[in-house]
C-alpha positions in Angstrom: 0.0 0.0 0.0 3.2 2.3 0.6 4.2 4.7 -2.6 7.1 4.0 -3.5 8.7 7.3 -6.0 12.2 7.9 -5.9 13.2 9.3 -2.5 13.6 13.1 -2.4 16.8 14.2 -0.7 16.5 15.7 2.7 18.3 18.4 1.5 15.7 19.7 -0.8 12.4 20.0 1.2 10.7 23.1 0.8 9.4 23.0 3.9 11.6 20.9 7.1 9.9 19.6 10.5 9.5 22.8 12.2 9.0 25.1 9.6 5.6 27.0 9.0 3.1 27.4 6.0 1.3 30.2 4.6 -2.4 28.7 5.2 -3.1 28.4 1.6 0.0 26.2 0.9 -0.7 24.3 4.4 -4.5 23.7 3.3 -3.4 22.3 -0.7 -1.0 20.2 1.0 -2.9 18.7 3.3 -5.9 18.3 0.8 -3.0 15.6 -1.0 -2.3 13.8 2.5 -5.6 13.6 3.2 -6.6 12.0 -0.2 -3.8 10.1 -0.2 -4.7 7.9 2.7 -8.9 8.6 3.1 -9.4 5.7 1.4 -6.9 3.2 3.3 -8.6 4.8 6.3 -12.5 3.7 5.5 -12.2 0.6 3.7 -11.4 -1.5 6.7 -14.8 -1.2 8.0 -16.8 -0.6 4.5 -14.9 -4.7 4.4 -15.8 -5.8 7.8 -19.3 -4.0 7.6 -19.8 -6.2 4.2 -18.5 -9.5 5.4 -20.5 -9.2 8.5 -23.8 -7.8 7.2 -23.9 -5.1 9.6 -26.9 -2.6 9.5 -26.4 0.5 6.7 -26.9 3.1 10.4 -23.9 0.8 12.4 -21.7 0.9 8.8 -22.1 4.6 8.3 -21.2 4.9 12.4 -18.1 2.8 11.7 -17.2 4.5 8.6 -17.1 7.9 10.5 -15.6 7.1 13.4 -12.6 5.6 11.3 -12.0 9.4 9.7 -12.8 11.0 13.5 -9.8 8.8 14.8 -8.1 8.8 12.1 -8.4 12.8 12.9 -7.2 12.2 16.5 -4.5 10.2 15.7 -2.8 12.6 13.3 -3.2 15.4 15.6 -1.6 13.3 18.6 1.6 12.2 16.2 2.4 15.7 14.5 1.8 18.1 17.3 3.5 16.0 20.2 1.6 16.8 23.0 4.3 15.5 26.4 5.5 12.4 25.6 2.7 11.1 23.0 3.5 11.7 19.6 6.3 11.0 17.3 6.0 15.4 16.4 6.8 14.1 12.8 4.5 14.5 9.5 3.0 11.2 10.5 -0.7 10.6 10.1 -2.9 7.2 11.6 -5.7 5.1 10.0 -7.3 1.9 10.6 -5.0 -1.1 10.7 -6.0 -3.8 7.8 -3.7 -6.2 10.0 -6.8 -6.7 12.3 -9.5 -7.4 9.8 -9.0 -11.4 10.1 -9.6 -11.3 14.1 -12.0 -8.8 13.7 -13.6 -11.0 11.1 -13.2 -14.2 14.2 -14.4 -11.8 16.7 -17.3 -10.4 14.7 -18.7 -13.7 14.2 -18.3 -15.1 17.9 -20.0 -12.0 19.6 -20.2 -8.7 17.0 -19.6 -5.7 17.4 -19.2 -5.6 21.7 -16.8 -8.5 21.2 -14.7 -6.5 18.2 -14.7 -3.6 20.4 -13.9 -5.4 23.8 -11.1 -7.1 22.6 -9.7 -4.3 20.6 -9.9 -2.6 23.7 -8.7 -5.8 26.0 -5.4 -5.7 24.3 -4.7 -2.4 23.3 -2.8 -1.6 26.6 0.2 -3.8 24.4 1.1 -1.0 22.2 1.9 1.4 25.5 3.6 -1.1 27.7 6.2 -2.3 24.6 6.9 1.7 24.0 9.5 1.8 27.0 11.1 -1.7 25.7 11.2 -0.9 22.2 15.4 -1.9 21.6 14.1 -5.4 23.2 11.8 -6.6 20.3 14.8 -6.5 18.1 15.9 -9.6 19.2 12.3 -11.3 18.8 11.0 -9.2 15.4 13.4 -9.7 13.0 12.7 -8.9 9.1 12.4 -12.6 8.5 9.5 -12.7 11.2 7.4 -9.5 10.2 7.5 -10.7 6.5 6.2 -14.2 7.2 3.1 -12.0 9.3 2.5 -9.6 6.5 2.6 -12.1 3.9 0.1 -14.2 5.9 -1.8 -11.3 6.6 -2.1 -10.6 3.0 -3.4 -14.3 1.8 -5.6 -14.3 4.5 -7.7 -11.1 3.3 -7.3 -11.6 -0.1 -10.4 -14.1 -0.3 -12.5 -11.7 1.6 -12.4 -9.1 -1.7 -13.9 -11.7 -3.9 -16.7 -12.0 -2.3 -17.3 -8.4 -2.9 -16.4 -8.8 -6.6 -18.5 -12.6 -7.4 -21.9 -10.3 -5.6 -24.4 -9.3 -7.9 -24.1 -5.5 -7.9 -28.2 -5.0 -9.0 -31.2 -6.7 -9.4 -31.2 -8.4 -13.0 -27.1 -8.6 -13.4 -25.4 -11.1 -15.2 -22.9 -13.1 -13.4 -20.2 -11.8 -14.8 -21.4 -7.9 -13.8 -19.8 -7.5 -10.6 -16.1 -8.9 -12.4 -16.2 -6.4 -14.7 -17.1 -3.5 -12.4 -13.9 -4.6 -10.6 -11.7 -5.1 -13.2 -12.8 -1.6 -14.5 -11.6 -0.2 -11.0 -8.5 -2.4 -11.0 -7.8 -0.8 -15.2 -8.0 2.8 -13.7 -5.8 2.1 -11.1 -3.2 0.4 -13.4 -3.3 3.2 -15.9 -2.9 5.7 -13.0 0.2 4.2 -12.4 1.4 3.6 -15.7 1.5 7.5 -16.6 4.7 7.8 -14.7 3.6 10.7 -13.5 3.9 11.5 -9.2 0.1 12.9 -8.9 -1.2 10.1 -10.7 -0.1 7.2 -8.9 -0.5 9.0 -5.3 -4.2 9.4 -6.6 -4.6 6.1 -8.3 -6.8 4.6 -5.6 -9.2 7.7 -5.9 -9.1 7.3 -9.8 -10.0 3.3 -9.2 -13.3 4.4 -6.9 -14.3 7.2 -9.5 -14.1 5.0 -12.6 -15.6 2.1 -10.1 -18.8 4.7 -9.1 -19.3 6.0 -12.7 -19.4 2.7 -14.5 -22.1 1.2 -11.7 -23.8 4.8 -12.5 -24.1 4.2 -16.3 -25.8 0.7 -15.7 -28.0 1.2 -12.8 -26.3 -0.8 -10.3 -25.7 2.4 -8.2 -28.1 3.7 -5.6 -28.4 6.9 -3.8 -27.8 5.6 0.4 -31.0 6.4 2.4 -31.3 9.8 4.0 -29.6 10.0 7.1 -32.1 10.2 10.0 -29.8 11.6 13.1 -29.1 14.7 11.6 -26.5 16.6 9.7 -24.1 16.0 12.4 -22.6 12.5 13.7 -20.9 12.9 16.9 -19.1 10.1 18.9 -20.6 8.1 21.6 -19.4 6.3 24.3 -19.4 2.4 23.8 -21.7 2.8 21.1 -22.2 -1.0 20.9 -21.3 -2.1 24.2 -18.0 -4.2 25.4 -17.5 -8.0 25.6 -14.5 -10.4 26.5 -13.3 -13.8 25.8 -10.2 -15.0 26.7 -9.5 -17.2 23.8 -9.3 -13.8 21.7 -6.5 -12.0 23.6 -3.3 -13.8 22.2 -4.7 -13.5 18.3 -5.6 -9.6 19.4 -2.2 -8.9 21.2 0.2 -10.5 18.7 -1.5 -8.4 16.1 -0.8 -5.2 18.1 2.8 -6.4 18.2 3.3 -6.7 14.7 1.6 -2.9 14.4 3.7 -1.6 16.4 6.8 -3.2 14.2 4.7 -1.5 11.2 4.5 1.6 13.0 8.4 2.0 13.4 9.5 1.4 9.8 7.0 4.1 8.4 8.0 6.8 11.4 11.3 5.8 10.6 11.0 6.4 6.6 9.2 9.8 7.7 12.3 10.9 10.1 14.6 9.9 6.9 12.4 12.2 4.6 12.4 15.0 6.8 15.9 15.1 7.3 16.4 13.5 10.2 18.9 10.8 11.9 17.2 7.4 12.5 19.9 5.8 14.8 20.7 7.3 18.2 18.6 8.4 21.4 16.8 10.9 19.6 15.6 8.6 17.4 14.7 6.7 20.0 12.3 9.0 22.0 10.2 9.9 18.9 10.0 6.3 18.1 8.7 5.7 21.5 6.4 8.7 21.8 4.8 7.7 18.5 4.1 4.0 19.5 2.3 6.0 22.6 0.1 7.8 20.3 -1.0 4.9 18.7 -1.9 3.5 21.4 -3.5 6.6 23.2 -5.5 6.4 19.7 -6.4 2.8 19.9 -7.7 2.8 23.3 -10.0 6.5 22.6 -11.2 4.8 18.8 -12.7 1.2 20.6 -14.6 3.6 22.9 -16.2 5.6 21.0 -16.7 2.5 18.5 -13.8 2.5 16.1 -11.2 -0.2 14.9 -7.2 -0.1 15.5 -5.3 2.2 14.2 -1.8 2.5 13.5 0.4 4.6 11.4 0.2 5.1 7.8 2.9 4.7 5.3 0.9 6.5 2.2 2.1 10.0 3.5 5.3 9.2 3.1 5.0 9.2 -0.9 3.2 13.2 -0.7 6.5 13.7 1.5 8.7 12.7 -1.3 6.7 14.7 -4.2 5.8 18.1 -2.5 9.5 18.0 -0.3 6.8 19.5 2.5 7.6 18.0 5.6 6.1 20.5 8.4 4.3 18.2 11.0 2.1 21.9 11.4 0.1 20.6 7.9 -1.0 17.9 10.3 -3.1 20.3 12.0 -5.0 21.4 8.9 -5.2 17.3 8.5 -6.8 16.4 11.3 -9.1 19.1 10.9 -10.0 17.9 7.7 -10.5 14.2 8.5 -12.6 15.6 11.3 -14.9 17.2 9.3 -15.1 14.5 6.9 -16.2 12.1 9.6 -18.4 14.1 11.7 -20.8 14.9 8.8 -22.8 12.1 7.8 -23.1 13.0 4.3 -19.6 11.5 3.4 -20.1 8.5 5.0 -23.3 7.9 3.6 -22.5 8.3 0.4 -19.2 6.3 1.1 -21.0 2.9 2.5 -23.1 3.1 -0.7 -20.2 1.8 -2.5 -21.0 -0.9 -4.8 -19.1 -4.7 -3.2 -17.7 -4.4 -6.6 -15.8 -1.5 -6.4 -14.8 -2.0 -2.8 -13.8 -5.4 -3.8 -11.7 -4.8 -6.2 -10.0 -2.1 -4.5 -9.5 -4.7 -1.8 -8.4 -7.2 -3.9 -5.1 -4.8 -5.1 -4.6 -3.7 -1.5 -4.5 -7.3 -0.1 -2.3 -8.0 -2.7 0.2 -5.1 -2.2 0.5 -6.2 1.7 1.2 -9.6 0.7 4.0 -7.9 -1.8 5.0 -5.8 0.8 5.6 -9.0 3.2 7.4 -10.6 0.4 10.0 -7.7 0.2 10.8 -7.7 3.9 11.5 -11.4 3.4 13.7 -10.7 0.5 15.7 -8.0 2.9 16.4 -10.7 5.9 17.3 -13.1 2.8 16.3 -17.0 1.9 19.3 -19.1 3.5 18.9 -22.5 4.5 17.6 -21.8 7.7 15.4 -18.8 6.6 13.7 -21.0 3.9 13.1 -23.7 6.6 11.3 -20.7 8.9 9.2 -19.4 6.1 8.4 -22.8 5.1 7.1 -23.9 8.6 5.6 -20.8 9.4 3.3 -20.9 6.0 2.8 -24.5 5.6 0.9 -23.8 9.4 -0.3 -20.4 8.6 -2.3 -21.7 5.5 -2.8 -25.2 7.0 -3.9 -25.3 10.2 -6.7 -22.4 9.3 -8.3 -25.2 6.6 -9.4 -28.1 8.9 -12.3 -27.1 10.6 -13.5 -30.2 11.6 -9.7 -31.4 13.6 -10.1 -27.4 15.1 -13.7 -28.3 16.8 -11.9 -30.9 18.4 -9.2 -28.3 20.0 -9.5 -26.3 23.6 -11.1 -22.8 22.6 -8.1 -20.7 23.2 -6.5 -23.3 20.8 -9.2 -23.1 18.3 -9.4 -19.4 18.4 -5.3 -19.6 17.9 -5.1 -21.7 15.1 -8.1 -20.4 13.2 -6.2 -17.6 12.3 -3.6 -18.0 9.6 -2.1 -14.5 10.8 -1.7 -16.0 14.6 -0.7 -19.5 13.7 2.1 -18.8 11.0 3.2 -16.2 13.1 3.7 -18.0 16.2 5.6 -20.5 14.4 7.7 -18.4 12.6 8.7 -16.4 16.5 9.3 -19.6 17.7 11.6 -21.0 15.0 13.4 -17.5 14.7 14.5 -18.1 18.3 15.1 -21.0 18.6 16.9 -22.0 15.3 20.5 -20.3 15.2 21.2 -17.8 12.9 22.2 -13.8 13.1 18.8 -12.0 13.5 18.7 -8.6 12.4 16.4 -5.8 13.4 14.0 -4.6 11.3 14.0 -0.6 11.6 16.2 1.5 14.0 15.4 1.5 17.5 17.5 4.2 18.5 19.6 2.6 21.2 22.9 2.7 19.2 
């Protein structure tokens, strides 16, 4: 999901850290961050909502509580408020690592069990900030590729279901296919133009082509008016909270492997902006940025709201318009804010056609399987790393397949091995350790 355009030296930012905007050059800039990621930010629960069948009122809830924390989040990370936030460009969204235990959750208890164990393990993300240099030895590049890449095939069956529904009464078979395929040509093209703008707004492209073609043949359908006003404000455990035990592990190692996330794409942003990424400064920003996700994790199940964690998309608008001020995060969070707090957006956003969400989904899924892939490639495919990827996937993929041997199981061990993400991961931690080997750290802690 990252942007990857040829890195812009440090040197030629128009704008460092610390510097400040005119307001009309802070507003168009954040305008391109915030359309740069609005999408990753929504489509977790437009997914979840879908797979689920949830209620169009609960979808539209999710949908704008993702943009209000997404809001919170940015605000926390760029303006560094004490020790919580990184105080670099960095903006939040909703995590797509969570959508398979949400999916597990969702289906044992709904929406109070989503929320309760989001909420349950949370806490994970602000008691590993003080340990951070620790997980090096435990979260190698070898380990958080196997997860990603796991977390990649799991999802990516979810998007055809989106795609194979009929998108209107009276469709052929094949209609919802080639809705996708048309969103999936836009996108492609978009990148194909070579040119910066256009493949930092492919996605957009994708959903507009997606919307106009459903438009054309009637399989588009203006959402219900919105019956709570023009306003949609937050509520306090909207849903109510629930807890099983079984759920924690799957929850909690998920949060780890955010927080790993979390540190290469505040570590890319410090890089951008000009910054060292080794040493204790380095360190402390690290560490007040995993706080803010988690201060923006624990706020979002609350008021009713997925994970969140931070975003890597930014990092590409970095790169293009050499602005780097974490003061544009200000006019961000406003913006998000506004988006999500007016029902009107998210109404018209949870009308999306399953085809066009799905094949969005399906090129997302794919680029975080990709994007496991290439932190595999980095820790390299030795003898002993081939053995640990091969494991870890042969159980990831495996043990998730035999339903009928998993009946049989204890519950925590059912809820364990259900998950591909949990399952392949555990193996691969446990094989990393235990096999010898060097193991290398995935981003810079900041303890050298």
């Amino acid at each position: 999901m990252e942007n990857d355009p040829v890195l812009r030296p440090p040197n030629t930012l128009v704008y460092g850290l610390d510097d400040r905007m005119p307001p009309g050059a802070a507003l168009l800039v954040s305008l391109q961050q915030v359309s740069a990621m609005v999408v990753g930010v929504i489509t977790p629960a437009l997914l979840l909502s879908n797979i689920l069948k949830f209620s169009a009122a609960d979808t539209a809830y999710l949908t704008s509580m993702a943009l209000v924390a997404a809001a919170l989040g940015t605000f926390l990370q760029t303006t560094r408020i004490g020790p919580i936030g990184s105080g670099l460009l960095s903006v939040t969204g909703t995590s797509f690592a969570f959508i398979q235990p949400l999916t597990q959750a969702g289906h044992a208890g709904g929406l109070p069990l989503m929320f309760g164990m989001s909420l349950a393990a949370a806490p994970v993300n602000l008691l590993l900030a003080p340990f951070l240099p620790k997980l090096r030895r435990f979260f190698s590049p070898l380990v958080c590729g196997i997860v990603v890449l796991l977390i990649g095939i799991s999802i990516i069956p979810e998007a055809m279901y989106g795609i194979i529904a009929s998108p209107g009464p009276g469709a052929p078979a094949w209609a919802g296919a080639a809705v996708a395929a048309c969103v999936i040509a836009a996108v492609v093209a978009a990148q194909a133009v070579g040119q910066p703008w256009t493949r930092l707004a492919g996605i957009l492209f994708g959903v507009v082509a997606g919307y106009a073609v459903c438009a054309v043949f009637g399989y588009l359908h203006a959402p219900p008016p919105n019956e709570n006003g023009w306003i949609t404000l937050p509520r306090l455990v909207p849903h109510g909270l629930s807890f099983r035990w079984e759920f924690l592990l799957p929850f909690a190692f998920i949060y780890v492997v955010s927080v790993i996330e979390s540190l290469g794409d505040m570590t890319a942003t410090a890089q951008l902006s000009g910054l060292k990424t080794r040493g204790p400064e380095h360190g402390l920003r690290m560490r007040a940025g995993i706080l803010a996700d988690g201060v923006t994790t624990v706020i979002s199940a609350l008021i009713g709201s997925f994970p969140s964690t931070t975003y890597a998309q930014n990092n590409g608008v970095i790169q293009i318009t050499g602005v780097a001020s974490r003061y544009v995060g200000r006019w961000m969070a406003a913006i998000l804010a506004l988006l999500g707090l007016f029902p009107f957006v998210a109404r018209w956003v949870t009308a999306m056609p399953p085809a066009v969400l799905g094949g969005l989904a399906l090129m997302l899924f794919g680029l975080v399987s990709v994007a496991g892939l290439r932190l595999i490639a980095h820790a390299g495919l030795s003898h002993r790393n081939a053995l640990v990827v091969a494991l870890s996937l042969a159980v990831g993929i495996g043990a998730p397949s035999q339903a009928q041997w998993l009946s049989t199981l204890p519950s925590f061990l059912q809820t364990l091995l259900e998950s591909g993400v949990s399952a392949g991961g555990v193996t691969a931690l446990i094989l990393n350790l235990a096999l010898p080997g060097d193991q290398e750290s995935p981003v810079a802690f900041g303890s050298e």
